[in-house]
Backbone bond lengths (Angstrom), bond angles and torsions (degrees), N, CA, C in turn:
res aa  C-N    CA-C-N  psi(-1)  N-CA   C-N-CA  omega(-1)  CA-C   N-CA-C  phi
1 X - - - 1.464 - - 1.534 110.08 -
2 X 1.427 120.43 -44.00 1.204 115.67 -176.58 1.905 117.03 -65.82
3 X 1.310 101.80 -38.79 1.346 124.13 177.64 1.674 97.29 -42.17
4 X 1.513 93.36 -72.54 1.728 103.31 -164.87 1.997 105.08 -47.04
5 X 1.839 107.19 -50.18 1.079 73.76 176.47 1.646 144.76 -90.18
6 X 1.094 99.30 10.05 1.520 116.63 170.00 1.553 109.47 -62.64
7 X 1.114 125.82 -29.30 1.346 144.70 -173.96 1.439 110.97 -73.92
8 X 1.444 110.78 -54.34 1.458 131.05 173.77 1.874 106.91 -45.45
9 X 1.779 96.27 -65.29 1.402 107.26 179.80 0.906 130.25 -66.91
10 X 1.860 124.71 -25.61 1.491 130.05 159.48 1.686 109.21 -44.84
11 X 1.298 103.29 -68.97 1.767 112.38 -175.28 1.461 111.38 -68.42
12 X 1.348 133.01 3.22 1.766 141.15 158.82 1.750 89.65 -71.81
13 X 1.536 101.08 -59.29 1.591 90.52 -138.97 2.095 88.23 -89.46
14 X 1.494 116.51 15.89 1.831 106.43 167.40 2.034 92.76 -85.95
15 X 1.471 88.99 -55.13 1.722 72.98 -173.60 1.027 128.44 -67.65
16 X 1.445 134.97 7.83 1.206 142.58 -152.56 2.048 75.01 -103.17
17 X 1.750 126.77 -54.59 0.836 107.81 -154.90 1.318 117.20 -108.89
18 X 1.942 111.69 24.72 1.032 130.09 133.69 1.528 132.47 -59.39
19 X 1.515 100.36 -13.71 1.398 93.16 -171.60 1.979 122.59 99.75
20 X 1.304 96.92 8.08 1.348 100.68 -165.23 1.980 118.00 -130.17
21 X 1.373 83.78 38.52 1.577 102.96 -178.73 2.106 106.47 -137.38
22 X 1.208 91.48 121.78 1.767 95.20 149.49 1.565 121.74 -92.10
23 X 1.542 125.64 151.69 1.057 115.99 167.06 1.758 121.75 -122.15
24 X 1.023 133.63 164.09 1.557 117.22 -178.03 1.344 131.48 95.66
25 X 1.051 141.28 125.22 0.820 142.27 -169.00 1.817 109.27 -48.84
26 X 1.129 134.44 -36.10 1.152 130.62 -138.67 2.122 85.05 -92.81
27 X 1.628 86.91 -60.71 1.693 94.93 -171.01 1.617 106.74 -62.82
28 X 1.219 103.90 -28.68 1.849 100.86 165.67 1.494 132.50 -42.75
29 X 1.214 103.44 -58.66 1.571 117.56 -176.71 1.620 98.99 -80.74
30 X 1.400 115.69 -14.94 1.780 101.95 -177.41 1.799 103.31 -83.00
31 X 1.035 114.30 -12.16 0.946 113.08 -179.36 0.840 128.17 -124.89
32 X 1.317 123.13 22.26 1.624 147.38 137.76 1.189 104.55 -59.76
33 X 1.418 96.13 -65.61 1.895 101.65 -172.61 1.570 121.77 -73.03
34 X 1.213 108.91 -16.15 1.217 105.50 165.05 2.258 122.99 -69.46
35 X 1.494 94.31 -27.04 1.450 108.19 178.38 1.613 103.29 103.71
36 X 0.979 132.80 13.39 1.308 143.09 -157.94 2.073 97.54 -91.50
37 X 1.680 110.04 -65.98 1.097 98.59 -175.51 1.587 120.63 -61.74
38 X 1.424 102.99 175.32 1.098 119.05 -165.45 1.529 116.34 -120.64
39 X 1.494 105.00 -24.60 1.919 97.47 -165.29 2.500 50.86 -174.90
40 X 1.555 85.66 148.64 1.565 149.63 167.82 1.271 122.94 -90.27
41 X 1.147 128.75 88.05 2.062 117.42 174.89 1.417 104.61 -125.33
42 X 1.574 107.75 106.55 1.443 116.26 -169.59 1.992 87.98 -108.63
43 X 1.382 96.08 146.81 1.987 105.33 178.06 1.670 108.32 -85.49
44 X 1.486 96.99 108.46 1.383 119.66 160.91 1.677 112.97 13.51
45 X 2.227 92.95 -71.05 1.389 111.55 173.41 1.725 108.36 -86.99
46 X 1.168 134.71 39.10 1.440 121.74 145.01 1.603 116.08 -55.25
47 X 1.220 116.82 179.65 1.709 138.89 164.69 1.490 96.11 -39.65
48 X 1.307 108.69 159.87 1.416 118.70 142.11 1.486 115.11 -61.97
49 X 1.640 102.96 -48.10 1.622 111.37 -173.30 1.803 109.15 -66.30
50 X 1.424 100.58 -47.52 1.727 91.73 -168.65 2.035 88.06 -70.55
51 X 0.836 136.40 -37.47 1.901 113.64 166.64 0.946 123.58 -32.18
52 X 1.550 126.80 -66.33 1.156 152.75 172.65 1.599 122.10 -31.75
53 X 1.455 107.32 -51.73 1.373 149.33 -174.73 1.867 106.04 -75.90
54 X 1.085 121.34 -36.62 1.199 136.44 -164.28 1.783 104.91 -96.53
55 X 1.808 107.25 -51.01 0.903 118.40 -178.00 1.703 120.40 -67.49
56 X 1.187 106.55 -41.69 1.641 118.66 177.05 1.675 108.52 -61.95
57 X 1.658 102.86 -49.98 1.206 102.56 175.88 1.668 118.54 -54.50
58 X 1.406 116.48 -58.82 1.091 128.99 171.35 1.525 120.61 -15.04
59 X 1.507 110.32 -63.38 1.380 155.68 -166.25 1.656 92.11 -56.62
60 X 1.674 117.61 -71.14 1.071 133.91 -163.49 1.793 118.11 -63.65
61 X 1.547 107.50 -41.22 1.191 131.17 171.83 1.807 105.78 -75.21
62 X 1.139 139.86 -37.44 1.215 139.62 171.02 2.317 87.56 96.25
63 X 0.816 120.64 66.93 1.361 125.17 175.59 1.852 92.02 -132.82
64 X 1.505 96.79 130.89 1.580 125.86 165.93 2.065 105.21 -57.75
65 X 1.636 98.44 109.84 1.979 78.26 175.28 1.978 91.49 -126.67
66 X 1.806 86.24 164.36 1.544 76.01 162.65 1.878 94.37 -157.79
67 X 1.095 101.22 160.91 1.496 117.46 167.69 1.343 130.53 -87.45
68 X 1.338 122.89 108.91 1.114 123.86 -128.03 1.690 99.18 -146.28
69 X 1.720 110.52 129.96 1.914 102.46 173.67 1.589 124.41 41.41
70 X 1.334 109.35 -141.40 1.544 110.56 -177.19 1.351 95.72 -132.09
71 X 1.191 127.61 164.63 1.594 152.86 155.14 1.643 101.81 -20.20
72 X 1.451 108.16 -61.29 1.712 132.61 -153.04 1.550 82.98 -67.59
73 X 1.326 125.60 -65.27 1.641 132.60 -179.31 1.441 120.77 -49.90
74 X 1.419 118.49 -41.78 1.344 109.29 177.90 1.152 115.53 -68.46
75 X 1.742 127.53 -43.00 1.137 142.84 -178.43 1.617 112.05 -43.00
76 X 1.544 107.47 -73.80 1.457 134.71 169.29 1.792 98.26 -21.24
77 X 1.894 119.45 -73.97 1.035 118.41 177.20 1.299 138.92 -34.30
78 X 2.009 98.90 -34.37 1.982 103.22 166.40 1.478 88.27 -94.51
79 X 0.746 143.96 36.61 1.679 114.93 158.50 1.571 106.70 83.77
80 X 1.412 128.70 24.33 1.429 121.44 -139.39 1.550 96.32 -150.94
81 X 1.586 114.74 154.46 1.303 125.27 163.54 1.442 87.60 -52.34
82 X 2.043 101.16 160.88 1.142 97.14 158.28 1.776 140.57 -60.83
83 X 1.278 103.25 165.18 1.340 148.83 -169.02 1.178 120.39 -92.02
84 X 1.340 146.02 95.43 1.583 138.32 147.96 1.343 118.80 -65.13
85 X 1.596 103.91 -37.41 2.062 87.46 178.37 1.861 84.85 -158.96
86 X 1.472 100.33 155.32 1.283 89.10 149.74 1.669 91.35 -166.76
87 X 1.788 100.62 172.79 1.540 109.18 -152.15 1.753 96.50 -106.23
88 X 1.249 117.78 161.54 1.255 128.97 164.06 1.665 123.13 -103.86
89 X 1.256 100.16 109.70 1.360 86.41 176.59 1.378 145.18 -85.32
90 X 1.477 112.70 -8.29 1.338 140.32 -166.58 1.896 104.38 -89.56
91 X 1.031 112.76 129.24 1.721 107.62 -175.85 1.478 100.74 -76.41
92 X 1.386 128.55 -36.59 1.781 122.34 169.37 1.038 111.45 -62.30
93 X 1.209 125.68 -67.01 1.333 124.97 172.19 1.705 122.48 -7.48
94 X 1.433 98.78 -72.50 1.277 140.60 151.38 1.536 125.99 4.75
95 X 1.212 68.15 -83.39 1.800 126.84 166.63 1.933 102.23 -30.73
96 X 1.541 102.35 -89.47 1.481 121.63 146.33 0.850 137.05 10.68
97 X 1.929 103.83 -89.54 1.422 113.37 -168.05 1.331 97.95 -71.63
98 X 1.385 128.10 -44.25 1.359 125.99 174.58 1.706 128.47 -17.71
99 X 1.518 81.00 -73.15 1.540 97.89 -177.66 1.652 97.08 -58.50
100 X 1.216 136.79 -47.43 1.721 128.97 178.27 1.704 104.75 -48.45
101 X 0.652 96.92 -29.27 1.486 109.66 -165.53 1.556 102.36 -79.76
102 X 1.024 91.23 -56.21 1.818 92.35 -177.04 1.530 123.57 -60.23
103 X 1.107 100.84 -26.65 1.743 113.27 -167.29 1.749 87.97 -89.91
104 X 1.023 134.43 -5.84 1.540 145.28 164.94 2.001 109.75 -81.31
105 X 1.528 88.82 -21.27 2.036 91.45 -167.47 1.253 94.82 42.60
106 X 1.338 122.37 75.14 1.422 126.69 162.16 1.879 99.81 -111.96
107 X 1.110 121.57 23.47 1.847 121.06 -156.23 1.678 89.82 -83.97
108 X 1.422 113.87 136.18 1.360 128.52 145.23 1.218 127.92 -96.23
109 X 1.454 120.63 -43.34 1.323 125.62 -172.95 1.490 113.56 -93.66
């Protein structure tokens, strides 16, 4: 478990410094709705509401999300204060964290 997610957070924080991550709530959902993201990573410990909010959207837009670590962890992974959600923009990338993710059965959507 630890392995897998180290794996997850290595390839968050390459695309993050490729250039191929939003973070925040605000640039998150714009780029959901724009069609841009690729894969969804909302923090375990977010809101009920920003879950909720993320998840519906998710749902509606047809974007891959999952719930994932804490705030403090996602952040840490871009190099960044914490994190409540942030989007992937890269379809490999994507691709990736996914599959880390999956072999975890961490899937919501």
């Amino acid at each position: 478990m630890r392995l897998i997610q180290n794996k997850v957070l290595s390839l968050v924080g390459l695309a993050t410094k490729a250039g191929k991550t939003v973070s925040g709530e605000f640039m998150t959902e714009k780029e959901v709705k724009s069609g841009r993201a690729a894969l969804v990573i909302v923090a375990d410990d977010a809101s009920d509401n920003t879950k909720k909010k993320f998840r519906d959207m998710c749902e509606f837009y047809k974007v891959p999300i999952y719930f994932y670590v804490d705030k403090d962890t996602l952040g840490h992974a871009m190099g960044k204060e914490f994190r409540a959600s942030l989007a992937i923009l890269d379809k490999g990338f994507a691709k990736g964290i996914q599959k880390h993710l999956e072999t975890k059965d961490n899937t919501i959507a």
